[in-house]
Rosetta silent file (secondary structure, phi, psi, omega in degrees, C-alpha in Angstrom):
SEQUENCE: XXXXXXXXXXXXXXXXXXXXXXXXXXXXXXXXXXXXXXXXXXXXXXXXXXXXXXXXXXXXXXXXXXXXXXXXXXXXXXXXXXXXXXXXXXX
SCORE:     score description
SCORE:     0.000 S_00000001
   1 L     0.000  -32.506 -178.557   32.032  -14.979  -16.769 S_00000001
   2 H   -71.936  -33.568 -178.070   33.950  -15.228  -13.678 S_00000001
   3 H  -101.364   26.911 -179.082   35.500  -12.217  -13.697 S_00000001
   4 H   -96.415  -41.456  156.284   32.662  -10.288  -14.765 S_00000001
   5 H   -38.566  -49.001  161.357   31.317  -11.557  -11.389 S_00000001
   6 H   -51.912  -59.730  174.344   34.069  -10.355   -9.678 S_00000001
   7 H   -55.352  -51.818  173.947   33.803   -6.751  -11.014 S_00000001
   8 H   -32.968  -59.311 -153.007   30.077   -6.822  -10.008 S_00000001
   9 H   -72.810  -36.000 -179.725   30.787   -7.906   -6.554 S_00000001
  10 H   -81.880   -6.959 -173.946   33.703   -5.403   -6.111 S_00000001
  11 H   -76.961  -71.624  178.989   31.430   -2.587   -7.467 S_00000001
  12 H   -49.850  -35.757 -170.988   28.601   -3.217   -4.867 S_00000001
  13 H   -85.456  -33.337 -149.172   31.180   -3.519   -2.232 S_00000001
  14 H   -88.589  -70.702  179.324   32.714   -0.801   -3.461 S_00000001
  15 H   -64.937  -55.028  170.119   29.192    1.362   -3.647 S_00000001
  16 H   -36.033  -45.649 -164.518   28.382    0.073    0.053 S_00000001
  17 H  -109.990   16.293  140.651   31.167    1.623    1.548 S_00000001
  18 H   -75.532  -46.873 -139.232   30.710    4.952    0.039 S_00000001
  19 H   -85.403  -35.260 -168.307   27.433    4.977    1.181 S_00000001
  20 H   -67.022  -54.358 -160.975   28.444    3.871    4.602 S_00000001
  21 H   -72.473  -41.635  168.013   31.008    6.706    4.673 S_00000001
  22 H   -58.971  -38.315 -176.299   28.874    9.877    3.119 S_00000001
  23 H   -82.467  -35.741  171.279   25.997    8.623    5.851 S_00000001
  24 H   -62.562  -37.186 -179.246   28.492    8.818    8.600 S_00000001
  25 H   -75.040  -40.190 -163.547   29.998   12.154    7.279 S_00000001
  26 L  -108.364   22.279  152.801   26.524   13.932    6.931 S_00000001
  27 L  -140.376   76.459 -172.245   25.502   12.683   10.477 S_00000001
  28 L   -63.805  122.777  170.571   27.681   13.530   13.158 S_00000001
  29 H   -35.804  -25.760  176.772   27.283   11.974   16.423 S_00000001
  30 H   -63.154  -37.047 -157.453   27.562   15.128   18.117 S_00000001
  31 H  -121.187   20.451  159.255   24.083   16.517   16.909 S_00000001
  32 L   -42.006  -82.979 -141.827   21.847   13.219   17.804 S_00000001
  33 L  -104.213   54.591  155.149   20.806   13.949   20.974 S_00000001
  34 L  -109.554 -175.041 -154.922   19.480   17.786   20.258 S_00000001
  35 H   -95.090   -7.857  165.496   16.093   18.299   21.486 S_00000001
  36 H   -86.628  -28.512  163.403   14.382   18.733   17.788 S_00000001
  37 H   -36.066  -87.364  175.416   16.130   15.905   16.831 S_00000001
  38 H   -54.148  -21.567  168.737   14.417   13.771   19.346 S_00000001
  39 H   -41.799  -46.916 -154.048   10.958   15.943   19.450 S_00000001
  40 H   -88.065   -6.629  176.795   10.533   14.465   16.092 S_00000001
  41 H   -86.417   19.460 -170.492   11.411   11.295   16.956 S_00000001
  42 H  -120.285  -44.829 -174.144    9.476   11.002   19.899 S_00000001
  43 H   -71.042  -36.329  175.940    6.093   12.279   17.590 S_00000001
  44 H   -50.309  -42.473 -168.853    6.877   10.165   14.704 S_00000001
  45 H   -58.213  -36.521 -174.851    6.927    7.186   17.100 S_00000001
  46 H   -65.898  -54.485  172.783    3.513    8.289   18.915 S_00000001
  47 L   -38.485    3.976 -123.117    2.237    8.690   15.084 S_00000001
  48 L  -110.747   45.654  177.463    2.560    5.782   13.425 S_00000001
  49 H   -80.237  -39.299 -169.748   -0.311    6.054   10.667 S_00000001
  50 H   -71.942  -23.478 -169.317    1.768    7.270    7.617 S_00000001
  51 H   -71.440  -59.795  177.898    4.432    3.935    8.629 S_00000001
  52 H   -38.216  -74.825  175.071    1.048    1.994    8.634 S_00000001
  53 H   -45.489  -28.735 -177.160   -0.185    3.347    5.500 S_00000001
  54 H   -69.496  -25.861 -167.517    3.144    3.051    3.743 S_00000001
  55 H   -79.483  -29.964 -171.686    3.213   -0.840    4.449 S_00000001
  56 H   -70.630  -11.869 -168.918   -0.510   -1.443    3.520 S_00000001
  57 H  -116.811   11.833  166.113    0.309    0.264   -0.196 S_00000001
  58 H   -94.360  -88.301  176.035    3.523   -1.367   -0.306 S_00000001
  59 H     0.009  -70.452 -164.826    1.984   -5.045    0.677 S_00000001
  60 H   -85.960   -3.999  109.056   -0.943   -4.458   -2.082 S_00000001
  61 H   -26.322  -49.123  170.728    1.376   -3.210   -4.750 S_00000001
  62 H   -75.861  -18.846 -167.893    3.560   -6.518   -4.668 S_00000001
  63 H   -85.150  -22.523  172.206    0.676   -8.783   -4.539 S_00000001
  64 H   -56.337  -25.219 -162.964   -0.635   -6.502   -7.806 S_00000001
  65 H   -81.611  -35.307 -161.570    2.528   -6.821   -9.208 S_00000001
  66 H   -78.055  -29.086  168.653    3.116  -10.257   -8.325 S_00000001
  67 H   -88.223  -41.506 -138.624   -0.599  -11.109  -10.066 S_00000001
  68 H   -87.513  -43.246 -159.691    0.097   -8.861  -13.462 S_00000001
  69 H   -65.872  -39.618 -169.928    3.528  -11.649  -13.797 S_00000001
  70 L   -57.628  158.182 -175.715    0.825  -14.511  -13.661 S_00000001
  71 L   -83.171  128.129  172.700   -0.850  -15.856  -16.373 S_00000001
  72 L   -47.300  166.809  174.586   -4.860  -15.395  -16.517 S_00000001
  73 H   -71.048  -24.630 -160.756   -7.038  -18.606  -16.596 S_00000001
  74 H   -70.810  -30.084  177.632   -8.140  -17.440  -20.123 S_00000001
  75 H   -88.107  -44.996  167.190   -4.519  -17.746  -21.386 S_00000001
  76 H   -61.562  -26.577  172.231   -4.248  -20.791  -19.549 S_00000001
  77 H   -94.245  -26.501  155.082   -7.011  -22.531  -21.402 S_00000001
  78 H   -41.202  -51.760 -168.350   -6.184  -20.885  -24.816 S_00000001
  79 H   -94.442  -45.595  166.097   -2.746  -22.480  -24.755 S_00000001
  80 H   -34.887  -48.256 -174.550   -4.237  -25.996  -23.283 S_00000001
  81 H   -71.052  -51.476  164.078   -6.611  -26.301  -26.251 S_00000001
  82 H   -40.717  -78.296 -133.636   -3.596  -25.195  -28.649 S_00000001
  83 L   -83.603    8.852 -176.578   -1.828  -27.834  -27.353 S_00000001
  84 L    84.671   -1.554 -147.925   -4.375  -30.785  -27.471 S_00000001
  85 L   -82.608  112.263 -167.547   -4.428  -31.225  -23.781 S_00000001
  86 L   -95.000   99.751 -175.980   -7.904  -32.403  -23.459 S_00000001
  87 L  -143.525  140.704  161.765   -8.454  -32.281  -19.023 S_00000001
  88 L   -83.978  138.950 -175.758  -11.309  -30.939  -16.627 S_00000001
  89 L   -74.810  115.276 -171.266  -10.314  -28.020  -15.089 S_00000001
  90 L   -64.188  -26.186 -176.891  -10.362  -28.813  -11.233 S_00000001
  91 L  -131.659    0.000    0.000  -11.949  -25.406  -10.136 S_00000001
């Protein structure tokens, strides 16, 4: 088990610092500071509805997903009743 933990951990590390190196490679420091290179980054910045929108549909996707893992009340009283648990339901 341990050293299957090990190979993970060298994998990821491993994966990181390609990633590091290919992003460094396919952005040269030289070509930052050309002027569409900052046009768009000076309109994206002014812009900042689609960044907005993207958070509000990320945010209400996890709380859907994050309700679909939960159990319903209906399954909660279905398995109470299986199980003899005779209790009032507080809400």
């Amino acid at each position: 088990m341990r050293s299957e933990r090990l190979i993970w951990a060298g994998l990821v590390v491993v994966v990181l610092l390609a990633g590091w190196l290919v992003g460094h490679s396919l952005d040269p420091v030289d070509e930052k500071d050309t002027p569409e290179a900052t046009a768009f980054r000076a309109w994206f910045w002014e812009r900042r509805t689609l960044d907005l929108l993207a958070q509000v549909g990320l945010l209400f996707a996890g709380a859907l997903g994050v309700a679909a893992l939960l159990p319903s009340r209906e399954e909660l009283d279905n398995t109470d009743s299986l199980n003899g648990d005779n209790h009032v339901p507080l809400a």
